[in-house]
C-alpha positions in Angstrom: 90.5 90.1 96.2 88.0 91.2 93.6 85.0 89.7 93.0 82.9 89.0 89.8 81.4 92.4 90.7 84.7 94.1 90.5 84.3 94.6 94.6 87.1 94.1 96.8 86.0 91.5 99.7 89.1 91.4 102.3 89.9 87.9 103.6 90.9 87.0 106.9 93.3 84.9 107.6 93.9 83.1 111.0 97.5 82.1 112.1 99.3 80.5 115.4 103.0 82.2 115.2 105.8 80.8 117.3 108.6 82.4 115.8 109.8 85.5 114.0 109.7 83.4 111.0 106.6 82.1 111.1 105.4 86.0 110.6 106.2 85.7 106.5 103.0 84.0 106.1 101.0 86.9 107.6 102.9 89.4 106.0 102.3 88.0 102.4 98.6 88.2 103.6 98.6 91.8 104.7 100.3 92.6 101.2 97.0 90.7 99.4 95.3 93.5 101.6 93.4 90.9 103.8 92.9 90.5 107.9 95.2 89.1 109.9 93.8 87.4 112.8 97.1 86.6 114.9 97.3 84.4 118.0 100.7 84.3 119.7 100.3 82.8 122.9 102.3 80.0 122.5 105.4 82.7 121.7 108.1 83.5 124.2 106.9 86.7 125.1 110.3 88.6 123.9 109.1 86.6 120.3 105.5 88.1 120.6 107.1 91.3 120.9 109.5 91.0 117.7 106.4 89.4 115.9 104.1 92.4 116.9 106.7 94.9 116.1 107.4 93.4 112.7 103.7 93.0 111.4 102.8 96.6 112.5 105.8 97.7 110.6 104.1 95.8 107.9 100.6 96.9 108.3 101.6 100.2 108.6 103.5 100.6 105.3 100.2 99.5 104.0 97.9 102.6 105.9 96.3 100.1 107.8 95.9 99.3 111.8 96.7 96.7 114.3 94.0 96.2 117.2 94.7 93.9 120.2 92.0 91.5 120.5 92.5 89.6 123.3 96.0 89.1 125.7 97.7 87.1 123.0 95.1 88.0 119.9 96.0 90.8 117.8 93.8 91.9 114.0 95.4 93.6 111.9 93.4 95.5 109.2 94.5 97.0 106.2 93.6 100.6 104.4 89.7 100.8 104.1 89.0 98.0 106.3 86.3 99.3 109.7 86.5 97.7 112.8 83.5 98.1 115.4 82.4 96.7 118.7 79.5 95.9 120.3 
């Protein structure tokens, strides 16, 4: 997103996925370039894995990262995007 000052600001967007399908929604966010905070907890765990799979498929075609957050919390980051902890 640009701003008035011609900056990009990344977004983040938060998102419960279930399903595979679900997943579209964070994708069309990664392809805006913004963060994807994903929580998949309440995903059969061979669904977590397809939904992982396919969004770092995603992110990656886009030179950014995926980070796991927590046991079912996953950020993914796009290109230019630093992550630090404290």
């Amino acid at each position: 997103m640009d701003s008035p000052f011609g900056i990009w600001i990344p977004q983040v967007t938060i998102l419960r996925c279930h399903r595979l399908e679900h997943a579209r929604q964070a994708v069309e966010a990664i392809r805006a370039r913004d963060c994807v905070l994903l929580q998949v907890e309440e995903a059969p765990p061979d669904e977590t894995q397809r939904i992982i799979d396919f969004l770092a498929g995603a992110i990656s075609a886009h030179d950014g990262q995926v980070e796991r957050i927590g046991e079912s919390t996953f950020l993914f980051t796009p290109a230019g995007v630093t992550v630090s902890h404290s």
